[in-house]
Rosetta silent file (secondary structure, phi, psi, omega in degrees, C-alpha in Angstrom):
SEQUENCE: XXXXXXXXXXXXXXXXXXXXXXXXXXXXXXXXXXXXXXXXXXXXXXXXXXXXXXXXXXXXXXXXXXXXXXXXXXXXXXXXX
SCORE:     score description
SCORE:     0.000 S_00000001
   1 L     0.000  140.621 -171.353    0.000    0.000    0.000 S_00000001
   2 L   -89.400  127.712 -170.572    1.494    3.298   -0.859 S_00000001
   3 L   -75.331  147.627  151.732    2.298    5.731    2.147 S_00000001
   4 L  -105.717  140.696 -179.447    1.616    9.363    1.625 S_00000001
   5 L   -48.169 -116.849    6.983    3.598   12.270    2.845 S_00000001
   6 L   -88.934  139.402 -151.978    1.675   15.344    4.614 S_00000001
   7 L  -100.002  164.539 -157.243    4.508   17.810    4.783 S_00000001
   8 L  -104.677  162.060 -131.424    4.247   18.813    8.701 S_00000001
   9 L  -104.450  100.630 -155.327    2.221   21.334   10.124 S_00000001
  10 L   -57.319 -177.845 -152.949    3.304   24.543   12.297 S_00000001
  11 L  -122.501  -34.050  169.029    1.431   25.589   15.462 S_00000001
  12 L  -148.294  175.191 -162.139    1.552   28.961   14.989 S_00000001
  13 L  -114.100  150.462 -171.701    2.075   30.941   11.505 S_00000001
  14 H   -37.943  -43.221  175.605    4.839   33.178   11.036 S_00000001
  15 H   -56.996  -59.384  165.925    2.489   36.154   11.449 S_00000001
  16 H   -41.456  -42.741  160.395    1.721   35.078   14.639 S_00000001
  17 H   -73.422  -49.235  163.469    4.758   34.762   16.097 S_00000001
  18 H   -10.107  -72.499  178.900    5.316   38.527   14.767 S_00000001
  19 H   -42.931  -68.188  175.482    2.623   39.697   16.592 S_00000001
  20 H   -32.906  -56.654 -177.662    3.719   37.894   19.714 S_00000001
  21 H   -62.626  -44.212 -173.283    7.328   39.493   19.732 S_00000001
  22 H   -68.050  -44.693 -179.807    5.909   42.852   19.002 S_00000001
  23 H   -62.391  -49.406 -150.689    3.128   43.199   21.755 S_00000001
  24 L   -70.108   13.455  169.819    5.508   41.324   24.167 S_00000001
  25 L  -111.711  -15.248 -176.873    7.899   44.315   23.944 S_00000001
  26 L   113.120    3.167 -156.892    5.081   46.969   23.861 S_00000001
  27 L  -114.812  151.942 -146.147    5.516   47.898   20.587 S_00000001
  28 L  -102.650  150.763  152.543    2.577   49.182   17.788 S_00000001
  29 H   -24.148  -58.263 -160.525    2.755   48.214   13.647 S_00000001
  30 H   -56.708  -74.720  173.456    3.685   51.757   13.336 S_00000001
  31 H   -51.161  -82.193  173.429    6.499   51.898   15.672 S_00000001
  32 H   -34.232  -25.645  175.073    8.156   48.605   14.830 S_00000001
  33 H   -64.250  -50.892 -167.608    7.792   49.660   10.567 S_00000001
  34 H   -83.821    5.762  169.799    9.885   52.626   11.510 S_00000001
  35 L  -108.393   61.424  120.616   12.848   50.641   13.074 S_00000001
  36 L  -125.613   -2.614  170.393   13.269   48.191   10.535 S_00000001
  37 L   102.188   13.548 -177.410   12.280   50.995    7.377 S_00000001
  38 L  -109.214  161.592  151.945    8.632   49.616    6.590 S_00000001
  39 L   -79.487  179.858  172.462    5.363   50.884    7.433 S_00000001
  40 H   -54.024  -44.769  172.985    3.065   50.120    9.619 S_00000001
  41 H   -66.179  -41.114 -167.822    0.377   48.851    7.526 S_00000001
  42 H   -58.923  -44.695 -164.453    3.302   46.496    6.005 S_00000001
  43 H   -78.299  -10.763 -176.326    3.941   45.045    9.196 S_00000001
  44 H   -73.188  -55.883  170.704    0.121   44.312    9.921 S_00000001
  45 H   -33.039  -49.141  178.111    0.107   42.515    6.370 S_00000001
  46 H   -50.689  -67.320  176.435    2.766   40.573    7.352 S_00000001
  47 H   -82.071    6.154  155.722    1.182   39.381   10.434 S_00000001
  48 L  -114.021   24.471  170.079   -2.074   38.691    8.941 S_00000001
  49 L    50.709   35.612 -178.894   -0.133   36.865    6.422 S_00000001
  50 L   -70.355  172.556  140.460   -1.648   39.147    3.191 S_00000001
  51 L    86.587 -142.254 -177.448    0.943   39.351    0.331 S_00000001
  52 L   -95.114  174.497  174.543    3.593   37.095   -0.388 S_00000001
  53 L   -50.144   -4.188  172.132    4.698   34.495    1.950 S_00000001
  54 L  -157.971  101.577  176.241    7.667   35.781    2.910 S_00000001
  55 L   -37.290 -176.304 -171.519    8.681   39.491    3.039 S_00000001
  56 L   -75.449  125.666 -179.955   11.633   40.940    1.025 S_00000001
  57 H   -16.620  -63.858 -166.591   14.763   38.977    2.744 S_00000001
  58 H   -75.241   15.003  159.870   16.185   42.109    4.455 S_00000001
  59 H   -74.061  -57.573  170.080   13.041   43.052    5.787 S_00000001
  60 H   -28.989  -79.151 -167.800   13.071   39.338    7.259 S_00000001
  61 H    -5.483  -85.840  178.180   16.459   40.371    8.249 S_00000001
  62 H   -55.428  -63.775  159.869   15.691   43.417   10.189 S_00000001
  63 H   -10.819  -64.219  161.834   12.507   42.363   11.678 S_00000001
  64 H   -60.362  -23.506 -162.581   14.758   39.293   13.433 S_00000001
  65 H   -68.749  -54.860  176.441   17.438   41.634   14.211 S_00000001
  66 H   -51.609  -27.409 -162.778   14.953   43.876   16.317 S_00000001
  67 L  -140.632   73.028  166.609   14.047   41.412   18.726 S_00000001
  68 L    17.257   48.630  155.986   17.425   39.747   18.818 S_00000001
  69 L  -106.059 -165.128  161.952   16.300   36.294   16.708 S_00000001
  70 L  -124.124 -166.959 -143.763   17.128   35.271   13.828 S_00000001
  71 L  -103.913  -36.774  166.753   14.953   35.322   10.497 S_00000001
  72 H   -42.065  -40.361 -163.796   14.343   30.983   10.893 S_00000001
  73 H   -69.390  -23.846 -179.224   13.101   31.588   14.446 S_00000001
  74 H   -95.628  -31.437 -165.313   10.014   33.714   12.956 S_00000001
  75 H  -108.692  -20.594  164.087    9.828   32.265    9.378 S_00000001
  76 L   -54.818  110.503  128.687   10.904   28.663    9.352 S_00000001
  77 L    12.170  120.239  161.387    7.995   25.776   10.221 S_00000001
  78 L  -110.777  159.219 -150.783    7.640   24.486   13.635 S_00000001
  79 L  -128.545  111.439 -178.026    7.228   20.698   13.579 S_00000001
  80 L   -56.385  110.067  177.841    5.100   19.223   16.830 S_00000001
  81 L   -29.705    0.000    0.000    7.140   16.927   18.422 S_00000001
């Protein structure tokens, strides 16, 4: 019988964790856009996962950079143990 794959499934979506870093420092779309060079409205697309599926790298970049991760820990799949 042939097995099938199911590629595995994260727990929370990239956007989500966004959010999560940003409130847990205090900080608004607006205010977080202007330290990494986006707007506000960019970063709420981002965490309500509009556009494409991954911002432009260095925006990834910067985004990890503010809240001392790196760009896997927000955009990389986590796989439930």
């Amino acid at each position: 019988m042939p097995s099938t794959l199911q590629s595995p499934r994260r727990t929370t979506t990239p956007g989500d964790t966004l959010r999560a870093l940003r409130l847990n420092v205090g900080l608004s779309p607006e205010q977080l856009g202007a330290q990494v060079g986006v707007s506000g409205d960019t970063i709420r697309r981002i965490e309500a996962g509009i556009g494409p599926r991954c911002p432009h790298p260095r925006t990834m970049f910067l985004i990890a950079q503010a809240f001392e991760t790196s760009v896997t820990d927000i955009w990389l799949p986590e796989v439930p143990a």
